[in-house]
C-alpha positions in Angstrom: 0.0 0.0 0.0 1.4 3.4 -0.6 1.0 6.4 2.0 1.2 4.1 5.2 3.1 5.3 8.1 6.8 4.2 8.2 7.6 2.1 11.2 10.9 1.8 13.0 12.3 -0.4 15.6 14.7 0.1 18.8 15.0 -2.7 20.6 17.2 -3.4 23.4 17.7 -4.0 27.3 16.7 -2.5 30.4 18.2 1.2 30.8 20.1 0.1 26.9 19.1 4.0 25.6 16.1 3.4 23.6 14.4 6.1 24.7 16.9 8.8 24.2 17.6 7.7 20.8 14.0 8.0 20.1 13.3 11.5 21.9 15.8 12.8 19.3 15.1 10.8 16.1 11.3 12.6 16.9 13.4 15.3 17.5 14.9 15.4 14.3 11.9 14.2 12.4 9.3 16.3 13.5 7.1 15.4 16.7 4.0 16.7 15.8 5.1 13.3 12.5 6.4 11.1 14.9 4.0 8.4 17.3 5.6 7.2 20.1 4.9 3.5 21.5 6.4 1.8 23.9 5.9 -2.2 24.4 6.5 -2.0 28.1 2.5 -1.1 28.2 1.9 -4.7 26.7 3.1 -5.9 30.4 0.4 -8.8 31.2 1.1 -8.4 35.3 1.7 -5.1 37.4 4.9 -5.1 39.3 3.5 -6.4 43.0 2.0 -9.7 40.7 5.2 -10.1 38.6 6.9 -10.2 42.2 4.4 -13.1 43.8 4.8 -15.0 40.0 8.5 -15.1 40.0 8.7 -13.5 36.6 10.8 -10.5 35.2 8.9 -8.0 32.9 12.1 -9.3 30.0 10.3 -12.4 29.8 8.1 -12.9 27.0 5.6 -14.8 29.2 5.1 -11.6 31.3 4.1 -9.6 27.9 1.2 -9.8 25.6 3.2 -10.3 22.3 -0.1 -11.4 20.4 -1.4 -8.1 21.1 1.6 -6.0 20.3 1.9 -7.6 17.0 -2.0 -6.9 16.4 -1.0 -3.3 17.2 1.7 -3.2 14.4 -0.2 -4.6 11.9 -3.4 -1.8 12.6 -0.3 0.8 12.6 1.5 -0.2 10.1 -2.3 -0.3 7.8 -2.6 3.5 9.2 -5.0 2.7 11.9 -5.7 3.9 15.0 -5.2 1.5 18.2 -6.1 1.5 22.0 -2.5 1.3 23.5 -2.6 0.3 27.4 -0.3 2.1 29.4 2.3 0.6 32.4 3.2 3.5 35.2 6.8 2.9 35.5 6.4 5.1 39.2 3.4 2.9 40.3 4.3 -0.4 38.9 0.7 -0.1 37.5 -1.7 0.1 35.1 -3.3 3.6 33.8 -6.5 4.1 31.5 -5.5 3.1 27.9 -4.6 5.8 25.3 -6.5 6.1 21.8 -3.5 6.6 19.3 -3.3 7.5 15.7 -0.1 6.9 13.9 1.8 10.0 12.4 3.8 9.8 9.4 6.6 7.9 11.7 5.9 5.3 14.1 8.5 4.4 16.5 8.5 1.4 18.6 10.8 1.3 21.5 11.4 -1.5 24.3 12.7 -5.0 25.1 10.9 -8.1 23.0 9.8 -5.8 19.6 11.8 -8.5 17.7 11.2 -11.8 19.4 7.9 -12.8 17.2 8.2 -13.2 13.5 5.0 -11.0 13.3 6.3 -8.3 14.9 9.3 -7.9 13.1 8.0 -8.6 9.7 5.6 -5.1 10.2 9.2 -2.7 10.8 10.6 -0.6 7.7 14.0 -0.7 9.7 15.5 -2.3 13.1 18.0 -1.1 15.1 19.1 -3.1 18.4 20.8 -1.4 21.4 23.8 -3.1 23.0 26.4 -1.0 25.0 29.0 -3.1 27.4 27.2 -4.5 30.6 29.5 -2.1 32.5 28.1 1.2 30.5 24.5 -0.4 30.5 24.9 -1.2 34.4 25.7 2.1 35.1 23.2 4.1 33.0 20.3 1.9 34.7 21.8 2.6 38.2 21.4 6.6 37.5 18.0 6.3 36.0 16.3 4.1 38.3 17.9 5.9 41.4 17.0 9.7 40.2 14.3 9.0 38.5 12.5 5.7 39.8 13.1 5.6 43.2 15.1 2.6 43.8 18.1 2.8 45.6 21.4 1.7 44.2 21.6 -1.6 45.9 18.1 -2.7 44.3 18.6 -1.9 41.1 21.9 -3.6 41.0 20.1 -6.3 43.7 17.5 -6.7 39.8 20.2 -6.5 37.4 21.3 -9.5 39.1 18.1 -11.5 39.0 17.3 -10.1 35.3 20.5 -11.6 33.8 18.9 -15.2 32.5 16.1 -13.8 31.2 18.7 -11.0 29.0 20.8 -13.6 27.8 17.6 -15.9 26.5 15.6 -13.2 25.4 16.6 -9.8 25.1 20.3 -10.1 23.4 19.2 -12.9 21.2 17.1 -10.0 19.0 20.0 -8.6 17.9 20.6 -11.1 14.7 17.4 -9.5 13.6 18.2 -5.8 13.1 19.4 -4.2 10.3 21.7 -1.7 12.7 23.0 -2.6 16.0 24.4 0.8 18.2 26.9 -0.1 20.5 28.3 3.2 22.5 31.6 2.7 24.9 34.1 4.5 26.6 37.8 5.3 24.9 40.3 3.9 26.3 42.0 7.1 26.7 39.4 8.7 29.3 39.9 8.3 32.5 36.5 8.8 33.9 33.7 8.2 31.9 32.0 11.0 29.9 28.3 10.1 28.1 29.3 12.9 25.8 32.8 11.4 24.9 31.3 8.0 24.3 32.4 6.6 21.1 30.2 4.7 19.5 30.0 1.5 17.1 27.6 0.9 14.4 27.3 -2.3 12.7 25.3 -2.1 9.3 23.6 -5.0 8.1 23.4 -5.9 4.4 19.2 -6.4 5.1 18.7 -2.5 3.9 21.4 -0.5 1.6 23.0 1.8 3.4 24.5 5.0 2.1 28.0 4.9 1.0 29.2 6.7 3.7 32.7 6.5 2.4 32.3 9.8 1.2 32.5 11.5 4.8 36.0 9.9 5.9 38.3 11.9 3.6 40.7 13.7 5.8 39.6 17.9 5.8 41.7 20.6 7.0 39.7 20.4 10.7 38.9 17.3 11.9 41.1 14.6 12.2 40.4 11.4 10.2 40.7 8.9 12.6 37.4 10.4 14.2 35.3 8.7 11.5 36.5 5.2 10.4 34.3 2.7 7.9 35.3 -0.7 8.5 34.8 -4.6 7.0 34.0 -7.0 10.0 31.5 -10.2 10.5 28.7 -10.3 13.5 27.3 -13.3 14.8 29.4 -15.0 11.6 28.0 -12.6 8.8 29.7 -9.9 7.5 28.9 -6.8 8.0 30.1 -2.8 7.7 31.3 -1.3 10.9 30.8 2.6 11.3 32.9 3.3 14.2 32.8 7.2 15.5 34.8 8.7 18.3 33.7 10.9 21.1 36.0 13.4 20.1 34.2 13.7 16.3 33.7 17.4 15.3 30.4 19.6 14.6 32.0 19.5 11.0 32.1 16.4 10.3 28.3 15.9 11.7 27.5 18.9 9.2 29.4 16.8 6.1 27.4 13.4 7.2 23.9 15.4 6.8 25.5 17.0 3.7 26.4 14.2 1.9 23.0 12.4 2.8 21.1 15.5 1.2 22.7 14.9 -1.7 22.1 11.4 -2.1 18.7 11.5 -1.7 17.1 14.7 -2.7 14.1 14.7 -1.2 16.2 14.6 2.5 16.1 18.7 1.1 13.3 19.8 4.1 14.8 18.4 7.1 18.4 19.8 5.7 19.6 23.0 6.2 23.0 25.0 5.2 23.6 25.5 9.3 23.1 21.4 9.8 20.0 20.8 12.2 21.4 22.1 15.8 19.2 19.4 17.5 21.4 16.5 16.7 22.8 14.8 19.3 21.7 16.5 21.8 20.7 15.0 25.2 19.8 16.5 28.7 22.2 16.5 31.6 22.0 15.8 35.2 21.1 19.1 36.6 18.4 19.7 33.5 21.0 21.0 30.6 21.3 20.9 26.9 23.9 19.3 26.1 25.0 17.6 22.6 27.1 14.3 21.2 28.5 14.1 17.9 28.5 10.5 17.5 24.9 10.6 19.0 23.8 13.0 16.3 25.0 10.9 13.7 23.7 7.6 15.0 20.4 9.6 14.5 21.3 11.2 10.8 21.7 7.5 10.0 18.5 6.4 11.2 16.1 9.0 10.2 17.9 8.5 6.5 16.6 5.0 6.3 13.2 6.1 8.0 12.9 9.1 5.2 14.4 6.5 2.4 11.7 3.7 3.5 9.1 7.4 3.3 9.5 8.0 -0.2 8.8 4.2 -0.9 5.2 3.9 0.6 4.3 7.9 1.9 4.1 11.1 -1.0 7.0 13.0 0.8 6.6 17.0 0.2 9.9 18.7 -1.6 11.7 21.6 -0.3 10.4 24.8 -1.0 
C-alpha cells in the first residue's frame, strides 16, 4: 500500500538508551510526525503480581506479544489503536490511550523483535547493546534519580534479570538491520556520556548510504574520528561505522551533507547550518547538552526512515 506510516524499531535492554535515541530521532523528524509506542504497556502483570509469580517483565511470558503484533499490523495499515499504558512510578496500570499513527511510528522496548510478526511489520530495526558495564551504570542513575530505587536494588534486579537478558533480550540482535553499541575510549579516565564513542554495525538487510564519502581527511577534523570498517557479526559480514567521542560539529555537518545529496528529497529536514538538535541530550542538573557520535547515530537512522518514506508515503519537496 502506498501512504502508510513508516515504522521503526529500537529494541534493546533495560536502561540500553532506547528512549533517548527516540526523543531525538522525533526530534529530528518532527514530533507533531512522529507516534511514540512503547511495548512496556503490553506488560500482562503489574509489578506487585510479577513479584508473587517469579517473573521478570524481560520475559516474553510476562508480555502480551499477540497483542503487540496486532497493534503493528493496525499501525503499520494506518490505523488507529487502544495502547494500554504501564506506570513505570506505580508499577501499575493507567487508563488506555487512543492513538493514531503519524507519518513515523516508532517502537521502542525489550521483546519488539522476538515474534516473526512483529518484526515482519518494521521498515527498519536497530538493536541497542552498550557493554554491561556502561548499560549497568546508565540503569543505576536512571532508576535511582528517577525511579526511586536505591542503588543496591537496582543492582540487587540486574542480578536477578541476567537469565532472562541472555535468552531473550540479546538474542534479538541477529534480527536488526543496525545494532548501536556506544563505549568509553580507552583514553578517558572517567567516563563522559558525551565522549562515548560509538559502534555501528550495518547489516546488508537494507542499503546503506555509502558513507565513504564523509572519511576523507579535511583541514579540521582529524580522520581517525570517523572510520568505515569490513567485519563479520554473529558470523556474517557486515560494515562497521565506528565514530569517536571526540568527532567534530563538521564532520556531523558533512554526514547530513552528503545524505542531502544522495537522496534529494532529504532537502526539508536539511539546512546550510546542519540541524542544531542532533545529538543532543539532557544533563544531570536539567542541561542541553550535545554528542556528535549521538547526532549521527540519529542522521543515520532517520535517512533510512525518510528513504523507507518515499517508498510507501508522498513526501513533500523543499520549498
Amino acid at each position: 500500500m502506498t501512504n502508510r506510516p513508516i515504522i521503526l524499531g529500537i529494541v534493546g535492554d533495560s536502561a540500553a538508551g532506547k528512549t533517548t535515541l527516540t526523543r531525538g530521532l522525533a526530534q529530528v523528524l518532527g514530533e507533531d510526525d512522529v507516534t511514540v509506542i512503547c511495548t512496556d504497556d503490553y506488560h500482562r502483570y503489574d509489578r506487585t503480581q510479577r513479584a508473587e509469580l517469579g517473573i521478570s517483565a524481560l520475559h516474553p511470558d510476562c508480555n502480551y506479544m499477540d497483542i503487540i503484533e496486532q497493534h503493528l499490523i493496525l499501525l503499520r495499515s494506518g490505523q488507529p489503536i487502544l495502547k494500554p499504558i504501564y506506570n513505570h512510578s506505580t508499577g501499575m496500570f493507567d487508563p488506555p490511550e487512543y492513538i493514531k499513527p503519524n507519518k513515523f511510528v516508532i517502537v521502542e522496548g525489550l521483546l519488539g523483535y522476538s515474534t516473526r510478526g512483529a518484526r515482519d511489520e518494521y521498515d527498519v530495526k536497530v538493536f541497542l547493546a552498550p557493554p554491561e558495564s556502561v548499560r549497568t551504570q546508565w540503569k543505576v542513575k536512571r532508576d535511582t534519580m528517577k525511579r526511586g530505587y536505591s542503588k543496591e536494588q537496582v543492582l540487587e534486579q540486574l542480578q536477578k534479570r541476567e537469565a532472562d537478558s541472555e535468552a531473550f533480550i540479546r538474542p534479538q540482535r541477529k534480527w536488526a538491520d543496525i545494532v548501536v553499541s556506544f563505549y568509553p575510549s580507552e583514553s578517558e579516565s572517567e567516563q563522559n556520556d558525551l565522549l562515548l564513542n560509538v559502534r555501528l554495525v550495518l547489516r546488508p538487510t537494507i542499503p546503506h548510504p555509502e558513507l565513504d564519502k564523509i572519511l576523507a581527511p579535511g583541514e579540521e577534523h582529524s580522520p581517525s574520528a570517523v572510520r568505515l570498517d569490513l567485519d563479520r557479526d554473529m558470523g556474517k559480514p557486515v560494515d562497521v561505522l565506528e565514530i569517536d567521542g571526540h568527532a567534530t560539529g563538521e564532520q556531523v555537518r558533512d554526514m547530513e551533507r552528503m545524505l542531502c545529496n544522495e537522496v534529494p528529497y532529504l532537502g526539508k529536514f536539511c539546512s546550510l547550518g546542519g540541524n542544531t538538535n542532533l545529538g543532543q541530550v539532557v544533563g544531570t542538573t536539567g542541561e542541553i547538552l550535545q554528542s556528535y557520535p549521538l547526532a549521527m547515530t540519529q542522521l543515520l537512522v532517520a535517512y533510512h526512515m525518510l528513504k523507507a518514506a518515499n517508498m510507501y508515503q508522498v513526501v513533500p519537496t523543499a520549498e
